[in-house]
Each structure stands twice: as C-alpha cells, then as structure tokens.
PAVODREN-515139 format. One record per atom (N, C-alpha, C): residue number from 1; residue in three letters; x, y, z. Coordinates in steps of 0.05 Angstrom, whole numbers. Atoms other than C-alpha are relative to their C-alpha. Layout:
% residues N
<atom NUM; ALA; <X; Y; Z>> ...
This chain:
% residues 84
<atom 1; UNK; <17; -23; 0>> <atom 1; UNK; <0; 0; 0>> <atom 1; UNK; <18; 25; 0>> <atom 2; UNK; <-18; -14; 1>> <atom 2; UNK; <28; 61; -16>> <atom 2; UNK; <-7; 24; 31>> <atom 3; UNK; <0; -29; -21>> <atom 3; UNK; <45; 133; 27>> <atom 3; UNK; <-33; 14; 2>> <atom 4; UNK; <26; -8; 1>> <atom 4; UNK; <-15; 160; -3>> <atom 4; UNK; <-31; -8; 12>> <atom 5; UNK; <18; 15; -9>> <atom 5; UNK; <-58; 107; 14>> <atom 5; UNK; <-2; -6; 32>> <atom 6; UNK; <0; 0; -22>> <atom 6; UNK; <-43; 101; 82>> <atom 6; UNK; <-8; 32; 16>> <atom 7; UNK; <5; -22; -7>> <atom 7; UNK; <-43; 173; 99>> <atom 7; UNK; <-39; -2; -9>> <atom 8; UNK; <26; -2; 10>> <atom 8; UNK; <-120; 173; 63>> <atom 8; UNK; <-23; -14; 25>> <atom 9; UNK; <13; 15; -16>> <atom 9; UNK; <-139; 116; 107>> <atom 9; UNK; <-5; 14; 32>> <atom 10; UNK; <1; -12; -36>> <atom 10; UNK; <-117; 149; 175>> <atom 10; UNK; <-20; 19; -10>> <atom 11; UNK; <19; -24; 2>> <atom 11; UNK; <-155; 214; 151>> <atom 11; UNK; <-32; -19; 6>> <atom 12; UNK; <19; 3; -4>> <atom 12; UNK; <-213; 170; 140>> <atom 12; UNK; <-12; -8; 34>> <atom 13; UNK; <-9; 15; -23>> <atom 13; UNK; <-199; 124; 207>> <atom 13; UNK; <-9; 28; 18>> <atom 14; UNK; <4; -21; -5>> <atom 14; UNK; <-198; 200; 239>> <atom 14; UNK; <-26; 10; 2>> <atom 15; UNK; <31; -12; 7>> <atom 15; UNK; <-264; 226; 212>> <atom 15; UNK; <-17; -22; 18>> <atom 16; UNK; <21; 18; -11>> <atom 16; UNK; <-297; 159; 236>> <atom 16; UNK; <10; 4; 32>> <atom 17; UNK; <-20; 2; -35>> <atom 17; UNK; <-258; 164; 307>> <atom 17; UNK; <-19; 27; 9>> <atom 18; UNK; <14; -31; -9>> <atom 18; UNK; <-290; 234; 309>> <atom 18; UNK; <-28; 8; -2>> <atom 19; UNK; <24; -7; 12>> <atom 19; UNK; <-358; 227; 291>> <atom 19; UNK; <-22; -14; 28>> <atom 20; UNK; <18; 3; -26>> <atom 20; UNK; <-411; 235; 348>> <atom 20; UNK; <-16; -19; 5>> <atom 21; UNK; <17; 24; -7>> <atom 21; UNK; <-454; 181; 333>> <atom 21; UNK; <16; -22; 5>> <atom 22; UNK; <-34; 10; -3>> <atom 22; UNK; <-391; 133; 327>> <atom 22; UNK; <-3; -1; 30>> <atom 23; UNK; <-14; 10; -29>> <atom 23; UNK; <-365; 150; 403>> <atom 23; UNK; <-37; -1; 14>> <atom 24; UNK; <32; 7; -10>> <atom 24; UNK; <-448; 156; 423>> <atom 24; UNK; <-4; -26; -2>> <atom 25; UNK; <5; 21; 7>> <atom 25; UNK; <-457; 87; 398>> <atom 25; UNK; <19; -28; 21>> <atom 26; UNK; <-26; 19; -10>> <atom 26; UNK; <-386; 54; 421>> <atom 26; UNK; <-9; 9; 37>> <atom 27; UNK; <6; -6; -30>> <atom 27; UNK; <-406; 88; 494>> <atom 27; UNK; <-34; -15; 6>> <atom 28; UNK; <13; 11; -13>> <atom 28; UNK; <-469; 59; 501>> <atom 28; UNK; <-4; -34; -6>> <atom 29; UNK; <1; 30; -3>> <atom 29; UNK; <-459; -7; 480>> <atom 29; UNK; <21; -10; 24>> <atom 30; UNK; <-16; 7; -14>> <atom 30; UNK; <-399; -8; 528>> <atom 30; UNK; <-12; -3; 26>> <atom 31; UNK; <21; -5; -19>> <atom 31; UNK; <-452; 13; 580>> <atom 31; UNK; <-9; -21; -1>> <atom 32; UNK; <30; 23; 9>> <atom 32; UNK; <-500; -42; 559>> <atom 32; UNK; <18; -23; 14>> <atom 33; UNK; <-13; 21; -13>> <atom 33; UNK; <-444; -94; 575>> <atom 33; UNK; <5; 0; 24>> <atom 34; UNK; <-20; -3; -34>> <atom 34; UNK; <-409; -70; 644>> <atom 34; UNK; <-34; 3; 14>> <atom 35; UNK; <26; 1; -14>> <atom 35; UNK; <-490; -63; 662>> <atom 35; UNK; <-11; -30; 4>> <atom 36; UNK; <-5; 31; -6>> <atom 36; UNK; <-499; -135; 648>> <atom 36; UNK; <12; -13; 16>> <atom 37; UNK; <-17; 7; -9>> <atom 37; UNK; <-435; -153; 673>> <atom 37; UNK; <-5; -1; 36>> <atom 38; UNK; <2; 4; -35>> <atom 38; UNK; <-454; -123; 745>> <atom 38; UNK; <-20; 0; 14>> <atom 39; UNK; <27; 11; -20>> <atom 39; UNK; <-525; -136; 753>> <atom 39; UNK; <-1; -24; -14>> <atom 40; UNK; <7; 25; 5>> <atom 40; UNK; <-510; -205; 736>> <atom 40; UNK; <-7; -10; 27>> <atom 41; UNK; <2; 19; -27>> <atom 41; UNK; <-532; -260; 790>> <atom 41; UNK; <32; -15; 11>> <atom 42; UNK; <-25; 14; -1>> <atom 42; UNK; <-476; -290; 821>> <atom 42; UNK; <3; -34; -15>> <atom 43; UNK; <-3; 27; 8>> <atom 43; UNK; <-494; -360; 790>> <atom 43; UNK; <8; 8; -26>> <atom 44; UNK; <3; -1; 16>> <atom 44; UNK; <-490; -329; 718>> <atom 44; UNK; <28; -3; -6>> <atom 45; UNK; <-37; 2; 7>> <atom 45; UNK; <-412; -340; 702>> <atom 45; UNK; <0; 11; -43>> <atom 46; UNK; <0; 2; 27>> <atom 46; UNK; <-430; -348; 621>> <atom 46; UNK; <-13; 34; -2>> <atom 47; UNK; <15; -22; 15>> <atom 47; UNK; <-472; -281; 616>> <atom 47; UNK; <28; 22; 12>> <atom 48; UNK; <-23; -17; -6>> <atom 48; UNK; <-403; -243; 650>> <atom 48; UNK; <20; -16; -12>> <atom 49; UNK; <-18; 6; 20>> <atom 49; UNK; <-360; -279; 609>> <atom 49; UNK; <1; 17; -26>> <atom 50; UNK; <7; -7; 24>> <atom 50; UNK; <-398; -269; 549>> <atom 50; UNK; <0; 42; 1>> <atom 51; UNK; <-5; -16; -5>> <atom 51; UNK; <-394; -195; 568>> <atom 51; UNK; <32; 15; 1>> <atom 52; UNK; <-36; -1; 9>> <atom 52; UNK; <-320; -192; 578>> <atom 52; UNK; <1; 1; -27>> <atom 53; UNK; <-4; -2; 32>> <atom 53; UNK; <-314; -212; 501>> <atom 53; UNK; <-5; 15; -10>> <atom 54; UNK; <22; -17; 2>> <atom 54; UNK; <-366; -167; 479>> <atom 54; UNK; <20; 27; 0>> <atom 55; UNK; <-19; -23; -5>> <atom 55; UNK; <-326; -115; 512>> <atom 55; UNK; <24; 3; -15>> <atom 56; UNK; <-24; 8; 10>> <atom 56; UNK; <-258; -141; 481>> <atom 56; UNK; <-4; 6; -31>> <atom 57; UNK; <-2; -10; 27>> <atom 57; UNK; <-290; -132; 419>> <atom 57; UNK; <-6; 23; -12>> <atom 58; UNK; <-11; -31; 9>> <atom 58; UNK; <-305; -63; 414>> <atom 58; UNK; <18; 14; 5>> <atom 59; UNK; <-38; -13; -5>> <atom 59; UNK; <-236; -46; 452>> <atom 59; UNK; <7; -17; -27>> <atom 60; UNK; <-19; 14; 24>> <atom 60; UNK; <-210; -88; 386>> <atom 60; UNK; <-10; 16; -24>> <atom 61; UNK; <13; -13; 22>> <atom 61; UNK; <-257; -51; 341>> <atom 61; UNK; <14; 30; -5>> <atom 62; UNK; <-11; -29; 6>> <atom 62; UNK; <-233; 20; 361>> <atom 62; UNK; <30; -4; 5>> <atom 63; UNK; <-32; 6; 8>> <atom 63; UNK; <-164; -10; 369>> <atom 63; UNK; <10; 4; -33>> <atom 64; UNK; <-19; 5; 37>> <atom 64; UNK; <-157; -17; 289>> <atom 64; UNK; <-3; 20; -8>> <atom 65; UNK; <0; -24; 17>> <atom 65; UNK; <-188; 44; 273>> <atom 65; UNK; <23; 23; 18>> <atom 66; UNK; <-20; -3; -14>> <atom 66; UNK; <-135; 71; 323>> <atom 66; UNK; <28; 5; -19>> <atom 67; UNK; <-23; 8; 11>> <atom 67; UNK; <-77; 41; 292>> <atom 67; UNK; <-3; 6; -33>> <atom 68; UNK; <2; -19; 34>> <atom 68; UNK; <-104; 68; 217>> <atom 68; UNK; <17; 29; 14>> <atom 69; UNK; <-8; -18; -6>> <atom 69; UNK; <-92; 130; 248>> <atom 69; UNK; <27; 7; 5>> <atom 70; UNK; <-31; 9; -5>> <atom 70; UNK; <-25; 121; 271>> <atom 70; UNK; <11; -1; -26>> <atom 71; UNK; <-20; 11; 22>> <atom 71; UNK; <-2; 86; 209>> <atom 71; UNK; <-4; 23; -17>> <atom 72; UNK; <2; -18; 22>> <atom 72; UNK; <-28; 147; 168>> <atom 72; UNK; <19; 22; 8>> <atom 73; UNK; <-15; -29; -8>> <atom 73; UNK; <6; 208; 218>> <atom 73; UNK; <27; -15; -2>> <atom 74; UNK; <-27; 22; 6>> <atom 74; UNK; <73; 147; 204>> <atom 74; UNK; <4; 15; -31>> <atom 75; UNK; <2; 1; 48>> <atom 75; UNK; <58; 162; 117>> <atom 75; UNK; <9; 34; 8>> <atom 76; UNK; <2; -35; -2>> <atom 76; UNK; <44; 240; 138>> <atom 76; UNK; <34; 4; -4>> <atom 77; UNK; <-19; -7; -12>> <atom 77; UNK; <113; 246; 171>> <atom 77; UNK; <26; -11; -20>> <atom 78; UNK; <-17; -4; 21>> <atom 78; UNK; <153; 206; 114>> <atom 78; UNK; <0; 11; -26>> <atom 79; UNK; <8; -13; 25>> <atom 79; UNK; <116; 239; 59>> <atom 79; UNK; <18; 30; 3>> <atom 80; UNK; <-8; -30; -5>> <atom 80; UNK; <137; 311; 90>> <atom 80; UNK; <28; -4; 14>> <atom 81; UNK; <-34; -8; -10>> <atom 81; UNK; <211; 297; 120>> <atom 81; UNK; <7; -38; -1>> <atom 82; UNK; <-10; 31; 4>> <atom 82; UNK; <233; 221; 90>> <atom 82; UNK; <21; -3; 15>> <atom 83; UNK; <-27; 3; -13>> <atom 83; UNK; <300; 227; 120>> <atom 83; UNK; <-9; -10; 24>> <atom 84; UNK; <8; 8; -24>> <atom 84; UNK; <271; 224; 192>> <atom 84; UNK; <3; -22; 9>> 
C-alpha cells in the first residue's frame, strides 16, 4: 500500500474516530455490557464472560481504527521529512 494510501486511510480512520454518533454508539454499548456484567446474578458465570468478550471486541474494534490512524500520521511524517 502506498504513502498516499495510508495517509488517506488514517484521515478516513480520523473522521470515523470523530464522529458523534460513532463515540455515542461505542459508549453505550460499552454501557450495555459493564451493566450486564454487574447486575449479573452470582450464579450467571457465562452471561459475565460473554460480556467480557463483547467488551474485548469493541476495545478491538476501536483498536484498528486507532492504529489506521497512527499508520497514516507514520505516511504523513515520511511523505513531509523522509530522511527522519
């Protein structure tokens, strides 16, 4: 993939990172789980498990669009001073 392309990506990665419904969305589903999680019963082990994951997967979700980001302000920085 080239300079271009990566830089393009973070921009997009960015826009989506920044967009209100986006962190509105990612915040109340995070909600929805850790609410489960601690008005579970103590017998329920599988519905706080399954919660944990849950969780793990939108920390993994905004992990990648994360790391777009990164890898694009990476392109930015050899596009405008390669030597670096």
């Amino acid at each position: 993939m080239s300079l271009a392309d990566e830089q393009e990506r973070g921009r997009r990665a960015t826009a989506i990172l920044s967009d209100p419904i986006l962190k509105e969305a990612l915040n109340e589903i995070r909600n929805s789980y850790i609410t489960a999680w601690s008005q579970s019963d103590d017998s329920d082990a599988d519905l706080r498990e399954r919660a944990f994951f849950l969780l793990r997967a939108v920390d993994a979700f905004e992990g990648h669009l994360k790391s777009l980001v990164t890898t694009g302000e990476m392109a930015t920085r050899q596009v405008t001073d390669p030597y670096r």
